[in-house]
N, C-alpha and C positions, 0 to 999 in steps of 0.2 A: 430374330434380332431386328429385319428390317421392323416387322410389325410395331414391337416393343417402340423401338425411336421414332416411331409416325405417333403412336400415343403422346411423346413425351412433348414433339414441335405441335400436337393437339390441343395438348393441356396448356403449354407455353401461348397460344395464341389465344385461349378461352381467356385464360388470366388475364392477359392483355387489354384483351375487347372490355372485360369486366372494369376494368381499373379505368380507361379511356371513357368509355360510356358514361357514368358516372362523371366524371370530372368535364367533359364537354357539357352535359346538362346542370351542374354546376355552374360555368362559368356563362351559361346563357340563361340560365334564371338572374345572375350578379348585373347582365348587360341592360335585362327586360325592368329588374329593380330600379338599374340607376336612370332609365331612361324612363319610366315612371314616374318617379321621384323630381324630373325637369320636367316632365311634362305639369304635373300635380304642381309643382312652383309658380308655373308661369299661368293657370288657372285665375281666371279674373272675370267678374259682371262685364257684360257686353252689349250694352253700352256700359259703362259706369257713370257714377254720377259726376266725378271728374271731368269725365268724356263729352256728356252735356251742357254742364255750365261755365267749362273754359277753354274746351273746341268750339263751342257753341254751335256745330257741325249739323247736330241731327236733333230733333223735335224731343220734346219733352217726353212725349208717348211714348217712345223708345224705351227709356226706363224699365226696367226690370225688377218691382220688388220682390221678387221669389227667388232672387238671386243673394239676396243680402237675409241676414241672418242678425237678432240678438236687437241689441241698442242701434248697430248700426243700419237696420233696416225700418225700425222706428222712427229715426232721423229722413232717410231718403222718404219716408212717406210724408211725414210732418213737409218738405220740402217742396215735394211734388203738390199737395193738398195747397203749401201755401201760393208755389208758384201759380195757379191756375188763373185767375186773377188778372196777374200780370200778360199772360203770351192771346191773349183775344186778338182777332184777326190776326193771323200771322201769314206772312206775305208766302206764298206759294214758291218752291224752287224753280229757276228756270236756267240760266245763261251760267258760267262761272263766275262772271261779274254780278248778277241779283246772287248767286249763293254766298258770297263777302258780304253782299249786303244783308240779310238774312243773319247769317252770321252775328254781324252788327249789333240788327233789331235785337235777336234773342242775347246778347250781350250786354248790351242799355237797359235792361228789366232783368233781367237776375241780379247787377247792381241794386237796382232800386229795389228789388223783394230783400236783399241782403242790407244792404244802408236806409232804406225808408225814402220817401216822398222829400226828403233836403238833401237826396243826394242825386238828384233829377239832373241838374245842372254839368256837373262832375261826371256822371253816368254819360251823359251823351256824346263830351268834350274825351273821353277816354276809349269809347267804342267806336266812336268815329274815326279817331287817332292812329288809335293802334295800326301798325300795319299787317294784318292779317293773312298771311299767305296761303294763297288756296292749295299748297301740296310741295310740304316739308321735300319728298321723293329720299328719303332716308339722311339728307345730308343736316350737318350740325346748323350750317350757316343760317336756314330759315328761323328754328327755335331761339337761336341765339341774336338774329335782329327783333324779331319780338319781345326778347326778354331785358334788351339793350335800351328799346326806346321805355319801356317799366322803370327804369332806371334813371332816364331824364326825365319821366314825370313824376319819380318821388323828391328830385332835385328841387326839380320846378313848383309843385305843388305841396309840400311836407305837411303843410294841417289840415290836406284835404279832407273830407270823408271819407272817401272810398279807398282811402292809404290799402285796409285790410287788404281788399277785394285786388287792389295794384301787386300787393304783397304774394298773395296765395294763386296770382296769374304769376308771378317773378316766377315762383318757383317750379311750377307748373313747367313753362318754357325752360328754365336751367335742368332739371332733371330730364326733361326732353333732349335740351342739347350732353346730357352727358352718357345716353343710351345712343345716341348718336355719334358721339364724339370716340364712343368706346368701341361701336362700329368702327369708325374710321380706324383706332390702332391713332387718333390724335392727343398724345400724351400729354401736350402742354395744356389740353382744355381739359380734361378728364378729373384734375383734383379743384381746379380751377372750379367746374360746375356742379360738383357736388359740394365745395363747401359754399357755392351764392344758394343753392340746392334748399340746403340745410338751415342758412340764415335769413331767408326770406320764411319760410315755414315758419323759423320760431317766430319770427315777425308778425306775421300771421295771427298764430297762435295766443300771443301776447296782446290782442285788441280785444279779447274776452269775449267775440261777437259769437252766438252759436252757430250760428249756420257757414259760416269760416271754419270754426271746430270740425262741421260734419263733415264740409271741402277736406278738410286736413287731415283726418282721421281716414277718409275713403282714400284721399290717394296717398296715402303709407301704409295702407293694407294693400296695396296694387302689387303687380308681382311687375312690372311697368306699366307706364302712360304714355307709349309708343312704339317703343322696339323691344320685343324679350330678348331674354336670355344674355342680358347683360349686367344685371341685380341692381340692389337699391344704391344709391349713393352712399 
């Protein structure tokens, strides 16, 4: 009898084990999927071409074409090939003050590779301007005075040339401030920066210029242009 009932709490726990086993390795292939799945989202060129021509941060050699694929790695070379050109002596990094400045330089010439030799003038008075802050440190406030003062010079200057190039930096910094701002949990900037986000882009967009297109197309394929894991506007 005892025998018998040892069988029966035997088979009762084999059962068990079988049903549990199964269903934990289930629910940890679902965890390894979905965390997968954000990881593979937030995959992005590193540098991108975003990254270079409106952080203006890191050298042009940076670049990655083996990173981009189709049309839009045709695009990043046509760009690269054309910028070359333009970045001859380029001042060496040194202090965080020459890296603003540097900044600067490589800023005033990818305008003028983007708007041409009549937008010299405009190019220097906008890159010298801008207030460039050497390190966002995850808060909205830096993107959002950058993307502030874009705002007084398309006030101030509306027939410039370099409107585009003003436009596709606006958005640039607004979708910055709204991966930031979504870090913060700051609700009142959140729809606030995706829809200037959205209407600087089509802005953008709308000046027919290709190489703004390329700007445009690379960072709306971006999974971000700052801070992941907090999606597209």
């Amino acid at each position: 009898m005892k025998h018998t009932l040892g069988m029966k709490n035997y088979n009762s726990e084999a059962i068990t084990w079988t049903v549990i086993i199964p269903s934990c390795l289930y629910a940890l292939l679902i965890v390894l999927l979905v965390n997968f799945h954000a990881w593979a989202a937030d995959q992005r060129p590193e540098p991108s071409l975003t990254d270079v021509v409106l952080f203006a941060s890191l050298p042009l050699s940076s670049l990655d074409t083996a990173a981009y694929r189709d049309k839009q790695q045709v695009c990043v070379k046509k760009y690269l090939m054309a910028a070359k050109k333009y970045m001859h002596n380029e001042p060496k990094p040194g202090q965080s003050e020459q890296n603003i400045a540097i900044r600067r330089w490589r800023m005033e010439r990818y305008i003028l590779l983007i708007h041409g030799p009549t937008s010299k003038k405009d190019a220097g008075l906008f890159a010298s301007g801008v207030p460039l802050i050497l390190e966002w440190e995850g808060m909205s406030e830096g993107p959002l005075v950058e993307a502030d003062y874009t705002e007084q010079w398309l006030k101030q200057y509306p027939q410039s040339p370099i409107v585009p190039f003003v436009h596709i930096f606006a958005a640039h910094r607004y979708r910055a401030g709204f991966e930031t701002a979504s870090s913060e949990h700051a609700k009142g900037l959140i729809p606030n920066t995706a829809a200037k986000y959205k209407q600087h882009l089509q802005a953008a967009r709308s000046a027919g210029n290709g190489w703004i297109t390329c700007i445009a197309d690379d960072m709306e394929g971006l999974a971000y242009v700052y801070l992941s894991g907090f999606g597209r506007p």
